[in-house]
C-alpha positions, 0 to 999 in steps of 0.5 A: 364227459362232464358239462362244461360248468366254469369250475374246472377246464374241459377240453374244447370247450375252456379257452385256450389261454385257461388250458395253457395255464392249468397245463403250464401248472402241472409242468412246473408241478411234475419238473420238481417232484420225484419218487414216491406217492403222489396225491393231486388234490382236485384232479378234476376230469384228469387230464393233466393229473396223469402228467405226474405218472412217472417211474417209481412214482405212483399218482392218486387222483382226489375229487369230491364230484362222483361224475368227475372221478368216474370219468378220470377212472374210466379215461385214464384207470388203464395208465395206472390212475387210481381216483378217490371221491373224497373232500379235499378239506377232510380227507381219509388219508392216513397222516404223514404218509404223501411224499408230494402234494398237488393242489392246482386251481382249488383252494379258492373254491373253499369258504375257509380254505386254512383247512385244507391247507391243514389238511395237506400239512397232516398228510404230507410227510415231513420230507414232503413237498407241496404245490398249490396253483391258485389264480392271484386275486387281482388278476381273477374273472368273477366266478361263483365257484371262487369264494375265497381269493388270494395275494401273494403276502396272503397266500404265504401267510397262510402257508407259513401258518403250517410250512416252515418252508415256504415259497410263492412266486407267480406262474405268469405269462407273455403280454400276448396272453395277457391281452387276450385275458384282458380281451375276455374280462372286457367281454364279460364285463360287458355280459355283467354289465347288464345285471344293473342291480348286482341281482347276482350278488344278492340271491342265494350263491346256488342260485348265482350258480345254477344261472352260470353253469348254464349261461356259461357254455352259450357265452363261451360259444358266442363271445370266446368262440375265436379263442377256442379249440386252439383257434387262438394258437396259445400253449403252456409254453408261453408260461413261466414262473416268475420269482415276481407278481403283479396286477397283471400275474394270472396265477400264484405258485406255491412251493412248501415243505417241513409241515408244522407238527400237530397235536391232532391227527387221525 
């Protein structure tokens, strides 16, 4: 199993109110998809990618990290999981050829993520459908591997640049969680606290990564130890989607379809 590193959830070691809501994503994903091929872009450890698995309906999992796509195959290969190793900003899928498309929890780890919305508009046919699940930027912990981070009005405008039809709303959640949100931030803020200088901010990003993979796992132990292994008694069910979205929303949903022709494909 992969270390717990902060740029995907791991089970018993990510706290719960983060499991509930990469789960609660993949719900409202898999409640609003049908027949065909399904590409879950970012799939991660696989865990809620195999969700999508359903009657005439088959489910390749993309992830650029070898040990994360080797581990999905091997957990998950037997239910009819097909995992590719690819970058999801470049990806070797023959264009308008994917009925649906999830993207959960992975554009904000791109510097110029208009390419992968690209991407998705490429390979998506044009009675397609896709999803993207992104944290809403107000409401965001400071991670290293969340470089770009978006708004409501700024996640639709990138999405209407390649969808003539677009929603976004919130997947948002009851005061209960949002207390133990803002619990955590108040403990890591605290953490941060200690770096005076902002040094994490100057040194090179590989660096401010290295530290944080390994001081992660320490600090989910000593600081979130309560809010952990389902201590806390939080599930996906105390998330909904909100047509709405304020400061407090943890995570934007987007919904699009009609991907805008290009003149360039391969």
């Amino acid at each position: 199993m992969p270390k717990m590193t902060g740029e995907r959830p791991v089970q018993e070691a990510t706290p719960d109110s983060v499991l509930a809501l990469h789960s609660a994503g993949y719900r409202e994903v898999e409640a609003r998809i049908g027949t065909g091929l399904v590409l879950d872009l970012g799939c991660g450890l696989g865990f809620e990618s195999v969700r999508l698995i359903g009657p005439d309906r088959r489910v390749i999992g993309i992830d650029y990290d070898h040990s994360a796509a080797i581990s999905a195959t091997q957990r998950f290969g037997n239910r009819g999981f097909r995992v590719m190793q690819m970058d999801c900003s470049r990806l070797g899928i023959k264009s308008h050829s994917v009925d649906w498309v999830s993207s959960s929890h992975l554009i904000e780890h791109f510097y110029q993520p208009a390419g992968h919305v690209a991407e998705i508009a490429r390979i998506m046919k044009y009675d397609g459908t896709g999803f993207i699940l992104t944290p809403n930027r107000p409401s965001d912990f400071e991670n290293p591997f969340h470089v770009v981070l978006f708004d409501r009005d700024e996640l639709y405008s990138l999405l209407n640049e390649h969808f003539e039809e677009v929603w976004v709303g919130g997947l948002d959640t009851t005061q209960r969680v949002k207390d133990e949100i803002a619990q955590r931030r108040a403990k890591a803020s605290k953490v941060y606290a200690l770096d005076k200088f902002g040094l994490r901010h100057k040194m090179p990003r590989s660096w401010w990564i290295w530290a944080y993979t390994r001081l992660l796992p320490l600090g989910q132990k000593v600081i979130y130890r309560s809010g952990i292994g389902g201590l806390t008694g939080i599930t996906d069910e105390e998330f909904f989607t909100s047509e709405t979205t304020d400061e407090s929303t943890p995570v934007l949903f987007a919904v699009f379809s009609k991907p805008k022709i290009r003149k360039v494909e391969y």
